[in-house]
C-alpha positions in Angstrom: 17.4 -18.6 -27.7 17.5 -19.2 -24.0 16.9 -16.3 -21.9 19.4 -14.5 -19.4 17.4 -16.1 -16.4 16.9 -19.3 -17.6 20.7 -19.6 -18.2 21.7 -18.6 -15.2 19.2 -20.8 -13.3 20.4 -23.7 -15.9 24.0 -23.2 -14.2 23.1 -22.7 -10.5 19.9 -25.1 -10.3 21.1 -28.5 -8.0 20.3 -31.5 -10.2 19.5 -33.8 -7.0 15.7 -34.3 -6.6 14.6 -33.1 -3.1 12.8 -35.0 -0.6 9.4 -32.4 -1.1 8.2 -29.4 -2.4 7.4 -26.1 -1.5 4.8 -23.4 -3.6 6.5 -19.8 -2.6 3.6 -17.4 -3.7 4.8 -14.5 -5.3 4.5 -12.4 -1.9 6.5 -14.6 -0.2 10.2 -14.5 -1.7 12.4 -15.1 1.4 13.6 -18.2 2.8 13.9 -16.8 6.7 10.3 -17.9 7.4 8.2 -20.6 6.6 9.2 -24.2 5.0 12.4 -22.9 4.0 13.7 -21.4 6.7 13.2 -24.9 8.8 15.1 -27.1 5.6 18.3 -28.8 5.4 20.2 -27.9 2.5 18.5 -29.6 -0.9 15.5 -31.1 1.3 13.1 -29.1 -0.1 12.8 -27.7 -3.1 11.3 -24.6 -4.1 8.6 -24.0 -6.6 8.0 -20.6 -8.1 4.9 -19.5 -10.6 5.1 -16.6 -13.5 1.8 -15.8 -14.4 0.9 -13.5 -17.4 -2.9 -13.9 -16.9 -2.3 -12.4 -13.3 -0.3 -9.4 -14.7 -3.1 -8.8 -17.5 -6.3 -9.1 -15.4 -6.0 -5.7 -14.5 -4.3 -2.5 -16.2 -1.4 -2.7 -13.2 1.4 0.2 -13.2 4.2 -1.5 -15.4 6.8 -0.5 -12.3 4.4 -2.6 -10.5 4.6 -6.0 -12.5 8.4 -5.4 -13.0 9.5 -5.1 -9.4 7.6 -8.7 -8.6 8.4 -10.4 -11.8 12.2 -9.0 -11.4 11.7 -9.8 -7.3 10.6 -13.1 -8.1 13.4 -14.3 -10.5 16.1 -12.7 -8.4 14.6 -15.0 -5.6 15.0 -18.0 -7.5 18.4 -17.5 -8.8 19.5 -16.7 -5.0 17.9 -19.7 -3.7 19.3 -22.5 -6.1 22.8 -20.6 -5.2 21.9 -21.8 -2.0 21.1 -25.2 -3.4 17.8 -24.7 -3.2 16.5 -27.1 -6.5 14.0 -25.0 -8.1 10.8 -25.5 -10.6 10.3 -21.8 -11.9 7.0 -22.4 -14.3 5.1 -20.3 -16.6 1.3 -20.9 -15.7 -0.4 -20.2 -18.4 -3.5 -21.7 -17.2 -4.1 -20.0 -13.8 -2.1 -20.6 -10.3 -4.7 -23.4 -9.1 -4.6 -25.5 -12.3 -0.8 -25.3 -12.7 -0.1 -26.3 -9.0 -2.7 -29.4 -10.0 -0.4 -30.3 -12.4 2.7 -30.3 -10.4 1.0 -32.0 -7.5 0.1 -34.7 -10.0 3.8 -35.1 -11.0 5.3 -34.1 -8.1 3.3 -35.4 -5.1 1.6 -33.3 -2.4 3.5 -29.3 -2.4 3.1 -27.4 1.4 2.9 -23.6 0.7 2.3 -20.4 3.8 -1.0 -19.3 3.3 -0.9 -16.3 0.6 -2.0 -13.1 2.4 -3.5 -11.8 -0.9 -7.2 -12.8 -0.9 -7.6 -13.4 -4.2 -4.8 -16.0 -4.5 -5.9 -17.9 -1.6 -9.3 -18.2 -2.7 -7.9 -19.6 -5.7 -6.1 -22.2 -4.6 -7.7 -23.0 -1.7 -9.4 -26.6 -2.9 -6.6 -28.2 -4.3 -6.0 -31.5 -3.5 -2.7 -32.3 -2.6 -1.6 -28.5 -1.2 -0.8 -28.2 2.4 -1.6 -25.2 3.6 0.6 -24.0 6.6 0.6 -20.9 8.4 2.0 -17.4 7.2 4.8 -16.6 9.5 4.9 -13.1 8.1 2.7 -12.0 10.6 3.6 -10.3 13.6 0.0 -10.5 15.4 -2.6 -13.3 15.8 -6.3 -12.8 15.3 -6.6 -13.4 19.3 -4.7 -10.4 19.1 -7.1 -8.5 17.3 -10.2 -9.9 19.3 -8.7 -9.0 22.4 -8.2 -5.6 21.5 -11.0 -5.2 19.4 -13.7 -7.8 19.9 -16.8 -6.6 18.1 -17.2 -4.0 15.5 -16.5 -1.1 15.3 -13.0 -1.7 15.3 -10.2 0.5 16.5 -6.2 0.6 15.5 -5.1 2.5 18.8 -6.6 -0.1 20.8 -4.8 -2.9 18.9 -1.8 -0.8 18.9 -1.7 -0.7 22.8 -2.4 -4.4 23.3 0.3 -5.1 20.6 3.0 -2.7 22.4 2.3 -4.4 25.6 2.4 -8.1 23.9 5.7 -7.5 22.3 7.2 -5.0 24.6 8.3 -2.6 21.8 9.1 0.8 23.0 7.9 -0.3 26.9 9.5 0.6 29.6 7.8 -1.6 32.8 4.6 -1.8 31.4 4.9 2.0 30.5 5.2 3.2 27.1 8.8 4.9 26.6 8.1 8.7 27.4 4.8 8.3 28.8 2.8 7.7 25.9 1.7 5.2 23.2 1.4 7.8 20.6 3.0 10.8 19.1 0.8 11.6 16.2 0.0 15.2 17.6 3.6 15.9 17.4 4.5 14.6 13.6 2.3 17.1 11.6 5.0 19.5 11.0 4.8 21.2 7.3 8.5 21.0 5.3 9.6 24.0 3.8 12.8 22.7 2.1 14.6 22.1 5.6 16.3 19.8 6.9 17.1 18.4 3.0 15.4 14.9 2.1 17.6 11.9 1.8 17.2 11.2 -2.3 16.2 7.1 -2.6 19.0 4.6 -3.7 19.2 3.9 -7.5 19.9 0.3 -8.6 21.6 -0.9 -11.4 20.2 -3.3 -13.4 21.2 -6.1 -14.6 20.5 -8.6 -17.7 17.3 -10.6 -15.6 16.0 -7.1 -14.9 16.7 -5.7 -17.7 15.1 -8.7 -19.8 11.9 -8.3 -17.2 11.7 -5.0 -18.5 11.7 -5.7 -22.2 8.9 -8.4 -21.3 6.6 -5.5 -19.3 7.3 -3.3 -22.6 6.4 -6.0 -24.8 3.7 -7.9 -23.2 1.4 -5.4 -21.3 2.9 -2.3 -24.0 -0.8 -1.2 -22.6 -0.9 -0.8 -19.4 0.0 2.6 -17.9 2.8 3.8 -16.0 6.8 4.5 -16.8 9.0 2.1 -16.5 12.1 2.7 -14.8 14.3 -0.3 -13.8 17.2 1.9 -11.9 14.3 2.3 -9.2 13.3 -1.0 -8.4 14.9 -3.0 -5.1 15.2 -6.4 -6.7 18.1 -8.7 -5.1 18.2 -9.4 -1.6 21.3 -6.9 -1.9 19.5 -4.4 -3.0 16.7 -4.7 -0.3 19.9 -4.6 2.3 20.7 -1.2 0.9 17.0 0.5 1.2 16.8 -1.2 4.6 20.2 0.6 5.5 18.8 3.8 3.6 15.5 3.8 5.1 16.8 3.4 9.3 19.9 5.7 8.6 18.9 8.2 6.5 15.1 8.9 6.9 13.9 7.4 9.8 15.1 10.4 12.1 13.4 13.1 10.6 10.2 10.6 9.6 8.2 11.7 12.8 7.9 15.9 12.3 7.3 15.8 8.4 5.2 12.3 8.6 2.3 14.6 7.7 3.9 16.8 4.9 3.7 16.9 1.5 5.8 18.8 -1.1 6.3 19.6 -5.1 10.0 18.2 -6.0 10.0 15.8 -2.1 7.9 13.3 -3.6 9.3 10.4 -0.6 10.6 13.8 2.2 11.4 11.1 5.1 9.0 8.1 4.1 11.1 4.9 3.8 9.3 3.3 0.8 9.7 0.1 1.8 6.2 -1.1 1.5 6.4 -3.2 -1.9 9.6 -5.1 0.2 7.7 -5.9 3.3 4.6 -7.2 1.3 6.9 -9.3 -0.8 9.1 -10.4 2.7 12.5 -9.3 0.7 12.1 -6.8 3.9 10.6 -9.0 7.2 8.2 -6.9 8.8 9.8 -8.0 12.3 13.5 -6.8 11.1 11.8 -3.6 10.2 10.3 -3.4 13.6 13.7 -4.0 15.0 15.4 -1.9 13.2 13.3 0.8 14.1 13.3 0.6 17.8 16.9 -0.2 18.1 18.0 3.0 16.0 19.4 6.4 17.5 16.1 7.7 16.3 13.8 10.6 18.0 11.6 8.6 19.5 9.2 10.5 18.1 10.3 9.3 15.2 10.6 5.8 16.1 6.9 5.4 17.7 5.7 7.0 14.4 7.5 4.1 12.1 6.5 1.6 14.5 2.6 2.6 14.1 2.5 1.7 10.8 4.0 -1.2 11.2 2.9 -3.1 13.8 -0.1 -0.8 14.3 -2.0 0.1 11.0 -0.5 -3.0 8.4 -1.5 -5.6 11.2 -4.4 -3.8 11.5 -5.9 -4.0 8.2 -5.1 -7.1 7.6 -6.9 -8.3 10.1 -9.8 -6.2 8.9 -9.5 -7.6 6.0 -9.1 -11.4 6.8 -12.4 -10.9 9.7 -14.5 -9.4 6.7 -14.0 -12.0 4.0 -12.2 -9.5 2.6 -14.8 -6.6 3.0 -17.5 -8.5 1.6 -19.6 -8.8 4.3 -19.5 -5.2 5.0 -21.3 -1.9 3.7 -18.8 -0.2 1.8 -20.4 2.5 0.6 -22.1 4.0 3.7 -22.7 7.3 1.4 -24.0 6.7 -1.2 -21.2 8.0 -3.7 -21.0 6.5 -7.2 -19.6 9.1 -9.1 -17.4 7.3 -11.7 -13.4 7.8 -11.2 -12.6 10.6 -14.0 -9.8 11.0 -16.3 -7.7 13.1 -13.8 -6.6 9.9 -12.0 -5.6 8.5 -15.1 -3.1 11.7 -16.0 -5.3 13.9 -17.5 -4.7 17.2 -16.0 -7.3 18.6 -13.7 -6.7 22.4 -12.9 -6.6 21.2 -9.1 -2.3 21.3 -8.9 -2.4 19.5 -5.7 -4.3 16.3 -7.3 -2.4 16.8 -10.9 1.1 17.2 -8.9 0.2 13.7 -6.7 -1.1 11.5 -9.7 1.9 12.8 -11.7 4.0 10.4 -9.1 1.6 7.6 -9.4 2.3 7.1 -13.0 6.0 8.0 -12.7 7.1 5.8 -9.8 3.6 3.9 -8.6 4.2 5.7 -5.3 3.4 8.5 -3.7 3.3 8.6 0.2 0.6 7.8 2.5 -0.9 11.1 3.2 -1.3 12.0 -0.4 -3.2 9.2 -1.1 -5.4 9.7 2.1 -5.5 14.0 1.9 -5.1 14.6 -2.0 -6.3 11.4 -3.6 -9.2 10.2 -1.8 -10.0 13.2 -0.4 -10.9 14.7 -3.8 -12.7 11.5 -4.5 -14.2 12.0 -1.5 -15.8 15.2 -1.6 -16.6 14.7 -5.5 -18.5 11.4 -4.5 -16.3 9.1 -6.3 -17.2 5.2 -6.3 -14.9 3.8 -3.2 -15.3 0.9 -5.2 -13.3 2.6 -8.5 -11.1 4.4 -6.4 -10.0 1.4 -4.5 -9.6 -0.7 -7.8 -7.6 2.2 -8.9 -5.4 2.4 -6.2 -5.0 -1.3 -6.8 -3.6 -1.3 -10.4 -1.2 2.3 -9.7 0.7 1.5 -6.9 3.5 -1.2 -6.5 2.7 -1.9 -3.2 -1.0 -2.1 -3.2 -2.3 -5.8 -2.8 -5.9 -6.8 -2.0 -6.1 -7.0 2.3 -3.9 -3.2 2.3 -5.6 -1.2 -0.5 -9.3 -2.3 0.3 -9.4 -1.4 4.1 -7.0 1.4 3.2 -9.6 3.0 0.4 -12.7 1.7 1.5 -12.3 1.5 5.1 -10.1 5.0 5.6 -9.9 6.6 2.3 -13.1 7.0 1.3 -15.1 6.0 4.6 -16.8 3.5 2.5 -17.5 1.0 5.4 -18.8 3.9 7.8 -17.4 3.7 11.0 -16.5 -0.3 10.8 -12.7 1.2 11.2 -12.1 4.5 11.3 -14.5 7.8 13.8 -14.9 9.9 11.0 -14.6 10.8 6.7 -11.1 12.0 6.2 -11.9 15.1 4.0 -11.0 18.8 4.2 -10.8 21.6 2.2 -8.2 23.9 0.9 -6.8 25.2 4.2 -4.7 21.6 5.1 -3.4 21.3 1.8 -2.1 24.7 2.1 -1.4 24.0 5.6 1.2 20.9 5.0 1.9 21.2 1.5 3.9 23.5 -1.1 1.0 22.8 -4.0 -0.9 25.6 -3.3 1.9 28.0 -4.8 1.8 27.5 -8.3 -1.7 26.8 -8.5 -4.4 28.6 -10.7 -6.3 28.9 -7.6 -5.7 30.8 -4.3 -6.3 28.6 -1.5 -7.9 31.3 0.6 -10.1 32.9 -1.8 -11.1 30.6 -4.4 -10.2 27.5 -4.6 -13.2 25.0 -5.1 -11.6 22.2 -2.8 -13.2 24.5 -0.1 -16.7 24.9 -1.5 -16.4 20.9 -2.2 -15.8 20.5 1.4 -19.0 22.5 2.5 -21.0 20.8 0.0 -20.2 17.1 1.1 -21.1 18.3 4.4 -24.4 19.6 3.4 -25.0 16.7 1.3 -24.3 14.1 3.8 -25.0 15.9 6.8 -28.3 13.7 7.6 -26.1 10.5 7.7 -22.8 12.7 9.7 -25.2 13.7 12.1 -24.9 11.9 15.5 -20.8 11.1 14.6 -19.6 12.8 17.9 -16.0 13.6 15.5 -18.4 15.6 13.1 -20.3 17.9 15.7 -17.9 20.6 15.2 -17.3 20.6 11.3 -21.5 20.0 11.4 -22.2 23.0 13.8 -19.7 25.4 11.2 -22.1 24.0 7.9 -25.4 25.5 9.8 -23.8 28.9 10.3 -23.4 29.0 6.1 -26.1 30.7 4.4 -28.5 29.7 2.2 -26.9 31.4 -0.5 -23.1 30.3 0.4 -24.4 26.4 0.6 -25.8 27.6 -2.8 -22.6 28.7 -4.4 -21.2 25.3 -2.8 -23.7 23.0 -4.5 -22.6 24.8 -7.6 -18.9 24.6 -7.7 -19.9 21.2 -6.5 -22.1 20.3 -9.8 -19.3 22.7 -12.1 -15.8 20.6 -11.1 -17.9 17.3 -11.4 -19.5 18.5 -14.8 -15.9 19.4 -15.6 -13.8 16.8 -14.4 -15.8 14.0 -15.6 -15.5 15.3 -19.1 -11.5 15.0 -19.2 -11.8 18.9 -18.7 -9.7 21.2 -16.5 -11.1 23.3 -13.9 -10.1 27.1 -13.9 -10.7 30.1 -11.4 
């Protein structure tokens, strides 16, 4: 029995043959950049790849494999609307030997240059594919090397050659109110007020619907809950958590950037991320969008950081490292492997069993839970960077190869040292309680006994030899020599205790 997409691509799919063909991996579904963007109407036609190898080769977060299969199908449907002719094929036999096949019957195929790594080394020798430039970008690597040059690298310093190259928030060659950055000023703790914009809720329909009874039948193992009525898939929809994102959380995203909370799993984050790294969001009508709003500018600068600041940042990390694997990335040492708490098994620790609740709900959860909660647990319990990255990989729907790697190793877990990043991100109870509501319903008091703090004080004193010397660290290192003999004691055996615990499945109690 045909399927609900295959009929409706049956009925909207233009008969004519084009004059050549275009490969549109799966992280490129728009037609405003690229080969597509340049075509007369039926020129080109548009070749699209299903993979179920890719979804099984690692356990990825069902929401994950549902919002680019449904994505991807949505895009094809659109486009032969448009008259776009369309091959949509089922590669059964990986993406490079498929596309070998088509280019055998088809003649050469052009495709943009996939920004995941481990796509474009796979089909990086085929004879026959042109491979043109990704016009996703919104920064060269001249870019990066000007502001950069040699390691270590630096995001503010690319930021401030970006803001001056595309004029974005500049005002005469002056950034608007006198500075490049307001990250001091977006660090403000939410305590219920102003109230958080709820995300828009989609309906689905039968192609998504029929997406999700293939997740559900063909990876019925992999973790994660599945819940369609989430998941931006049409070009419609995208329009709508655009509108969402500049209207309704943009101008409080700057004071609560920072802030965490219980029942505010998003607060004022825009969760657009899995959109822009498809391109059913453009990164540069993001960008727009945020400068031209009625935005604090606060506000504004803050969105505009992570876009054009930290995403082209990375990547660039990421593309000058082959991918981190030229690289140390694990400057400490830490090879503790990831425990069961990360994969829903409850901890004790409410802050990390609150945060990895979301992941397997929604594959989300926003940027400084995964830096603060998640990797700074793994962090200061010496976690693998390597099994926390891969991790992070398979959980979240917008994690792809060049964002989670620098992100984890790079930032997370300071894996690659000081390649990217002055100093470990890793603290102890005080900031959680500082920016977050977790601490209230936890089995631990966050000023008398909860063992993030002795965790903290013992990663210091285990890797102090290595710290030593990081002009960032001089003040947390000068604190750790005031501690006794007996209190680094006690540290090193919370320390050995919540690791004995954790990596048992166990729960960790006062």
């Amino acid at each position: 029995m045909p399927s609900a997409f295959s009929t409706r691509l049956a009925e909207r799919n233009p008969t004519a043959p084009p004059e050549r063909w275009v490969y549109a991996p799966y992280d490129q579904l728009t037609d405003r950049i690229g080969p597509l963007a340049s075509a007369t109407r039926g020129s080109v036609g548009l070749i699209l790849l299903e993979s179920e190898g890719k979804g099984g080769r690692r356990p990825y977060h069902k929401q994950k494999l549902a919002l680019i299969l449904a994505n991807q199908r949505h895009f094809a449907l659109e486009q032969a609307a448009k008259g776009v002719p369309i091959r949509y094929e089922h590669a059964s036999d990986g993406y490079a030997a498929h596309l070998q096949k088509l280019i055998e019957e088809l003649g050469p195929i052009a495709t943009m240059r996939p920004a995941e790594y481990e796509l474009r080394h796979e089909i990086a020798r085929i004879d026959g594919l042109e491979m043109l430039p990704h016009e996703g970008w919104l920064s060269t690597p001249e870019d990066f090397f000007a502001a950069c040059g040699d390691p270590p690298w630096r995001m503010d310093a690319f930021y401030r050659i970006m803001r001056r190259k595309t004029g974005y928030l500049m005002r005469d060659g002056k950034p608007e109110g006198g500075k490049f950055s307001y990250d001091v000023e977006n660090r403000k703790p939410w305590r219920g007020e102003p109230a958080a914009p709820q995300p828009p809720r989609f309906r689905p329909d039968d192609v998504t619907r029929e997406v999700g009874a293939l997740i559900e039948k063909k990876f019925t193992g992999h973790p994660g809950r599945l819940d369609l009525t989430t998941l931006p898939v049409t070009q419609r929809h995208a329009r709508t958590l655009f509108k969402w994102a500049i209207e309704e959380c943009l101008p409080q995203f700057g004071p609560y950037e920072d802030a965490m909370a219980r029942q505010e799993r998003t607060l004022f984050h825009t969760r657009l991320a899995p959109l822009l790294h498809l391109h059913r969001v453009l990164p540069r009508d993001l960008v727009e969008g945020i400068i031209d709003s009625d935005a604090p500018l606060a506000s504004r600068e803050g969105a505009l950081r992570q876009v054009l600041g930290w995403r082209e940042f990375v990547r660039h990390v990421h593309e000058h490292t082959d991918g981190l694997r030229n690289v140390k990335t694990n400057t400490l040492g830490a090879n503790e492997p990831l425990p069961p708490a990360y994969w829903d098994k409850p901890s004790g620790l409410h802050c990390l069993d609150r945060v990895v609740e979301s992941v397997w709900d929604e594959g989300y959860s926003h940027h400084i839970t995964r830096l603060m909660v998640l990797s700074n647990v793994a962090s200061l319990l010496d976690i693998s960077p390597r099994d926390l990255t891969d991790w992070f990989w398979v959980a979240y729907t917008d994690a792809f190869d060049w964002v989670v790697e620098p992100n984890v190793l790079g930032m997370g877990t300071y894996g690659c040292g000081d390649l990217m990043i002055t100093k470990p991100y890793v603290s102890g109870a005080n900031y959680i309680n500082k920016m977050s509501d977790y601490c209230s319903d936890c089995a631990f008091d966050p000023k008398k006994n909860c063992p993030l703090t002795n965790l903290y004080w013992d990663f210091l004193s285990r890797h102090e030899k290595k710290l030593t010397g990081n002009p960032r660290m001089r003040l947390p290192l000068n604190s750790l020599r005031k501690r006794s003999d007996e209190q680094r004691e006690i540290d090193h055996d919370v320390f050995l205790q919540v690791r004995r615990t954790l990596r048992k499945g166990g729960r960790v109690t006062p």
